[in-house]
NUDOZA-111233 format. One record per residue (C-alpha): x, y, z; residue number from 1; residue in one letter. Coordinates in Angstrom, 3 decimals, always signed. Layout:
REM residues N
        u        v        w   n res
        X        Y        Z NUM   a
...
REM end
This chain:
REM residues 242
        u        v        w   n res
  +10.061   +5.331  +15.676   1   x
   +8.676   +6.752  +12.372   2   x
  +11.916   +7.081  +10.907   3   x
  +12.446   +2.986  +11.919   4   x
   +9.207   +2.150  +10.190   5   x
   +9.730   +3.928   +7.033   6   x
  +13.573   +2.333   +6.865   7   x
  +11.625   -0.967   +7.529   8   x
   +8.876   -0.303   +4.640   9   x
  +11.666   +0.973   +2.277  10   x
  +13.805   -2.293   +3.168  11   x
  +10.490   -4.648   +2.361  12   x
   +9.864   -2.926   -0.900  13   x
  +13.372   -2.841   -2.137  14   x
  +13.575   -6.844   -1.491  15   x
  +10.219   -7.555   -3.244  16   x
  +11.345   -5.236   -5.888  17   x
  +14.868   -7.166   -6.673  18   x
  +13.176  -10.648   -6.166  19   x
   +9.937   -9.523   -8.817  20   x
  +12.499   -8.690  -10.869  21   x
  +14.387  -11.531  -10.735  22   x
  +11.087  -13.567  -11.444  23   x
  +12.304  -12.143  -15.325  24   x
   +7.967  -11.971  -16.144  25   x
   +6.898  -11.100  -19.140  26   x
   +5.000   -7.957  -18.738  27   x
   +3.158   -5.540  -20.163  28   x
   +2.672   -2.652  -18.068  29   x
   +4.598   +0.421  -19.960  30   x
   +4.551   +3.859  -18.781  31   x
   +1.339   +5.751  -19.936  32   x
   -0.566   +2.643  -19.330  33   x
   -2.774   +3.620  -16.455  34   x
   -6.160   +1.378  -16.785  35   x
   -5.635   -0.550  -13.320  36   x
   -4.694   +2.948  -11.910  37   x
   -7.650   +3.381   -9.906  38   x
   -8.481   +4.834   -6.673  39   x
   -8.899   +1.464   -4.679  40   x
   -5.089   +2.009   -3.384  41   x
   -4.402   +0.204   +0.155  42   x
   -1.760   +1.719   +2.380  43   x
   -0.712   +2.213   +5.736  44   x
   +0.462   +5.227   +7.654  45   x
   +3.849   +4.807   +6.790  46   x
   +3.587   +4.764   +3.198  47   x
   +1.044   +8.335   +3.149  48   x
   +4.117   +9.780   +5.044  49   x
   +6.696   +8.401   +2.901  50   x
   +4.182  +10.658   +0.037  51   x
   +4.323  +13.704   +2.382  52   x
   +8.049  +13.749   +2.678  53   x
   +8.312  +14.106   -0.730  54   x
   +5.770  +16.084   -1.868  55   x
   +7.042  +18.752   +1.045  56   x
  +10.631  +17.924   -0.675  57   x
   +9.404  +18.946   -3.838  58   x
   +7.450  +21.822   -2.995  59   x
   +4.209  +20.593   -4.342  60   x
   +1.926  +21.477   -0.964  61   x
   -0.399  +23.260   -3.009  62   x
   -1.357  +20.867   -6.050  63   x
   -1.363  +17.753   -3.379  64   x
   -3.669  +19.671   -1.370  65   x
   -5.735  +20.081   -4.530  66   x
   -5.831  +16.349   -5.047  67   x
   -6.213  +15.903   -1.532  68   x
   -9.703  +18.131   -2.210  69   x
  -10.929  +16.596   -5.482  70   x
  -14.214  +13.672   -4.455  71   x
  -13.299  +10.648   -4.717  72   x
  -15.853   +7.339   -4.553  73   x
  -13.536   +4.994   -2.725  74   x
  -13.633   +1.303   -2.070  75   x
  -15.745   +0.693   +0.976  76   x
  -13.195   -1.520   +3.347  77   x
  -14.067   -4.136   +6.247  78   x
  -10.893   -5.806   +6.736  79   x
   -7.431   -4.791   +6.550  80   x
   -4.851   -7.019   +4.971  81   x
   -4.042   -8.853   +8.555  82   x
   -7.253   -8.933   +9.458  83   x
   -8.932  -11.284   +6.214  84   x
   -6.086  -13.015   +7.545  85   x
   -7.039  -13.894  +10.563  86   x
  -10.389  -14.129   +9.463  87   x
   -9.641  -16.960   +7.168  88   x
   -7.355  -18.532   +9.271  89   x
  -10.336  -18.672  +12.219  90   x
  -12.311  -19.631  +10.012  91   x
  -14.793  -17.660   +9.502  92   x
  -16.781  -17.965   +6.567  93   x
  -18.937  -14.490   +7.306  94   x
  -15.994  -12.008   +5.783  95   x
  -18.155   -8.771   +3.956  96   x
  -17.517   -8.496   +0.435  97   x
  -15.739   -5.024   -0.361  98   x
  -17.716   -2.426   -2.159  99   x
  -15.416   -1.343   -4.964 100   x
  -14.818   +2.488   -6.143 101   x
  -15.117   +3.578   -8.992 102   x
  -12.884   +6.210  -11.036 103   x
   -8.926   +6.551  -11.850 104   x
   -6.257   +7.483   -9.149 105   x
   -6.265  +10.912   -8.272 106   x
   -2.506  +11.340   -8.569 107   x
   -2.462  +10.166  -12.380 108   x
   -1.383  +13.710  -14.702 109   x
   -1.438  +12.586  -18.401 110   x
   -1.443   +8.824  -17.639 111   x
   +1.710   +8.974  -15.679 112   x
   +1.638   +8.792  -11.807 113   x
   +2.676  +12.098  -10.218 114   x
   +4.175  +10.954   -6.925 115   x
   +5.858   +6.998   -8.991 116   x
   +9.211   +7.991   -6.773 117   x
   +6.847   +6.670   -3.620 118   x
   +3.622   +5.024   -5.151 119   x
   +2.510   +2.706   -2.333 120   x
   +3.128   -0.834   -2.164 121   x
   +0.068   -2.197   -3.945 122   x
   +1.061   +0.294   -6.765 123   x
   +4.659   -0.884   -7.181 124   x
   +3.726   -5.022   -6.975 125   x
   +1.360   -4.987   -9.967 126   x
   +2.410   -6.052  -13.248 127   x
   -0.205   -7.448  -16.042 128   x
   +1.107  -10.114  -18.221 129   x
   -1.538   -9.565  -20.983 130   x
   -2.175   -6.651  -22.409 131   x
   -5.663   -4.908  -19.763 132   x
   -6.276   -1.500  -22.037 133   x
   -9.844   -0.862  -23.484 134   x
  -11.377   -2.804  -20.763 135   x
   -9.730   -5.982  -20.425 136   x
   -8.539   -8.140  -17.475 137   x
   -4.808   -8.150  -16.194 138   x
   -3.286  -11.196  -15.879 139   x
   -1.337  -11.353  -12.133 140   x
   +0.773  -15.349  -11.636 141   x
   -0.416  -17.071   -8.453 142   x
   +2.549  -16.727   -7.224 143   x
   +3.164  -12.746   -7.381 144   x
   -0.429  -12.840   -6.064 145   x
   +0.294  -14.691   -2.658 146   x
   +3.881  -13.090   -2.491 147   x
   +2.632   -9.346   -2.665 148   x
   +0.000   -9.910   -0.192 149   x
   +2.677  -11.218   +2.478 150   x
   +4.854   -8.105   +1.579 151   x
   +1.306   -6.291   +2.471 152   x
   +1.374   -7.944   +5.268 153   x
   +4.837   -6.853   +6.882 154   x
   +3.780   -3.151   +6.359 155   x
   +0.632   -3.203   +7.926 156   x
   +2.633   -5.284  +10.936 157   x
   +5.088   -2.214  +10.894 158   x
   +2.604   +0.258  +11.076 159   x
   -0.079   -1.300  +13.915 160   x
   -2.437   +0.326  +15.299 161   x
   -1.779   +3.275  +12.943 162   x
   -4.571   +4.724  +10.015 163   x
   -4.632   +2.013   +7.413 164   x
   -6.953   +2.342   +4.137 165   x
   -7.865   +3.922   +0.850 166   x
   -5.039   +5.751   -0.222 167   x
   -6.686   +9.401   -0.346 168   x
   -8.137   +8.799   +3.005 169   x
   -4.870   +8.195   +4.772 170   x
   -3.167  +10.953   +3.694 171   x
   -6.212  +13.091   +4.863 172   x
   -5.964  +11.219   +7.822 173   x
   -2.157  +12.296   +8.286 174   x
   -2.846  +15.855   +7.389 175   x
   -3.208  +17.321  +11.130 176   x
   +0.201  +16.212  +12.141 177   x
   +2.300  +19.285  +12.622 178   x
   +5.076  +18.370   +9.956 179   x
   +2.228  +18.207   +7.443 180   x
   +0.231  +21.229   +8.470 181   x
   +1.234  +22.874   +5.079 182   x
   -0.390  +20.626   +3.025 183   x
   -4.030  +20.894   +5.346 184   x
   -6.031  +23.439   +3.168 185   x
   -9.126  +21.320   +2.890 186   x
  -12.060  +24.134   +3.809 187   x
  -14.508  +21.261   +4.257 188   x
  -13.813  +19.899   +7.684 189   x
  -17.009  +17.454   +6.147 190   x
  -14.633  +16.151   +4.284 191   x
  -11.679  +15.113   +6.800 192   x
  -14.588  +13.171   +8.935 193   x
  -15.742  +11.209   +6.252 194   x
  -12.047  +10.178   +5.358 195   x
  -11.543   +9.694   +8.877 196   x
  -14.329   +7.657   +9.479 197   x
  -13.486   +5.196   +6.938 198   x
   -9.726   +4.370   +8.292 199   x
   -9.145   +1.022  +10.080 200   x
   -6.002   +0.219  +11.727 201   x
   -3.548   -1.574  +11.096 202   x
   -3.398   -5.039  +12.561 203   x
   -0.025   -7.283  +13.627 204   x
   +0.285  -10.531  +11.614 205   x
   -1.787  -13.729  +12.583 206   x
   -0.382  -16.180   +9.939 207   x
   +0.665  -16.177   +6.475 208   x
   -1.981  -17.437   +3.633 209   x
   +0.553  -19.214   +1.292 210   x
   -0.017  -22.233   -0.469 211   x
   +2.700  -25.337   -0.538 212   x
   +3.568  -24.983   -3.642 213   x
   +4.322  -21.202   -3.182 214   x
   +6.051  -21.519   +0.180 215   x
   +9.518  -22.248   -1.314 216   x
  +10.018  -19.158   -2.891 217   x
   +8.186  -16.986   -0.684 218   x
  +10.074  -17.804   +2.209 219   x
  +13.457  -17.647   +0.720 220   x
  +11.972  -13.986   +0.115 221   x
  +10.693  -13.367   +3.699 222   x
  +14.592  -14.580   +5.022 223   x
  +16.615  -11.926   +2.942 224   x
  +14.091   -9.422   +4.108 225   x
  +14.286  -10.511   +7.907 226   x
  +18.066  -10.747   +7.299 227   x
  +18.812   -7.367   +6.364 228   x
  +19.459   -5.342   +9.352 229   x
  +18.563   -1.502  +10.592 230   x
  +20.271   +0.535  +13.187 231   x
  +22.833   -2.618  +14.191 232   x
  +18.761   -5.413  +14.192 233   x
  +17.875   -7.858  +12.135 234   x
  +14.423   -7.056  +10.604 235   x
  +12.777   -9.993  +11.874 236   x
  +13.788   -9.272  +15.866 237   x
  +12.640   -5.688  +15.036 238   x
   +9.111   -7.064  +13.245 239   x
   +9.392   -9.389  +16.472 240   x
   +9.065   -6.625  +19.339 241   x
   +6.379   -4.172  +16.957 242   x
REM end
């Protein structure tokens, strides 16, 4: 099953990836440019495996567990993705404002991500189309906006009921399963409850958020991904029976 969902998160990133791309946006993110590179990274279990595979590929066990070790003030998280979804689509007005983190991503070395070949999802659907360095504000179109969140969507659908949260605290979450053993060398067992104790789960969808005028174009974007097919499925009768 976890090979499934990491074909299924691969498939959903590639297709947001060819149809941001096709959006032809005039950007400004360049590599070295790392000011929105900060440690308030979403992702679900999938994607912190996805990072383990390749770190263990690499033969990097020993700096990642270093990262893995270094504090971190993370974002203090109420809701997952699917579940301000539902929220807003109940209704409810009462939905806890996030407590931001503070500080750059861990994984940055000189500016430049360390682990880019499998940055998460909310890495690899940001793009600035002003210039944010020295303090300023990037500059995300509506329409990237609502579009990146339904793409956050599907992966937290594919990986339900699994850890889903900061990015640092996933991956310590996912450090006791045996095929990642090598990488747990944190001393301070302190530290894997606290990361542990700030993972939510991951939550099926209850509804897109997408606004009429956006609809169009996201759901030509949701067909090619529900379309494309893995192990002889379509992706949508697979999302269908997660």
């Amino acid at each position: 099953m976890n090979d499934l969902k990491k074909k299924l998160s691969r498939i959903i990133c590639e297709e947001y990836q060819n149809w941001f791309v096709g959006l032809n946006l005039p950007l400004k993110c360049s590599r070295g440019c790392a000011d929105c590179c900060s440690v308030n990274v979403k992702v679900t279990a999938t994607e912190g495996e996805l990072i383990y595979d390749f770190i263990l590929a690499n033969g990097r066990e020993q700096w990642f567990a270093g990262v893995l070790a270094m504090p971190v003030d993370n974002e203090k998280i109420h809701l997952t993705t699917n579940g301000f979804a539902k929220a807003c689509i109940d209704g409810n007005d009462d939905i806890p404002q996030e407590i931001k983190g503070r500080g750059q991503c861990p994984f940055l070395v000189d500016k430049t991500c360390a682990i880019y070949e499998v940055r998460p999802f909310s890495c690899r659907c940001f793009g600035s189309t002003v210039n944010c360095t020295s303090g300023g504000s990037a500059e995300i179109p509506a329409l990237v906006l609502s579009a990146s969140t339904v793409m956050m969507q599907l992966l937290e659908h594919v990986g339900q009921r699994e850890y889903w949260g900061n990015l640092r605290d996933v991956l310590i979450g996912l450090s006791d399963l045996p095929a990642y053993r090598p990488v747990r060398t944190l001393s301070d067992q302190s530290l894997e409850m606290q990361a542990r104790a700030r993972l939510l789960s991951g939550q099926p969808i209850p509804g897109f958020l997408i606004e009429d005028k956006e609809s169009s174009a996201i759901t030509d974007l949701l067909g090619i991904i529900f379309n494309r097919t893995v192990n002889g499925k379509r992706v949508e009768d697979i999302l269908n029976g997660c």
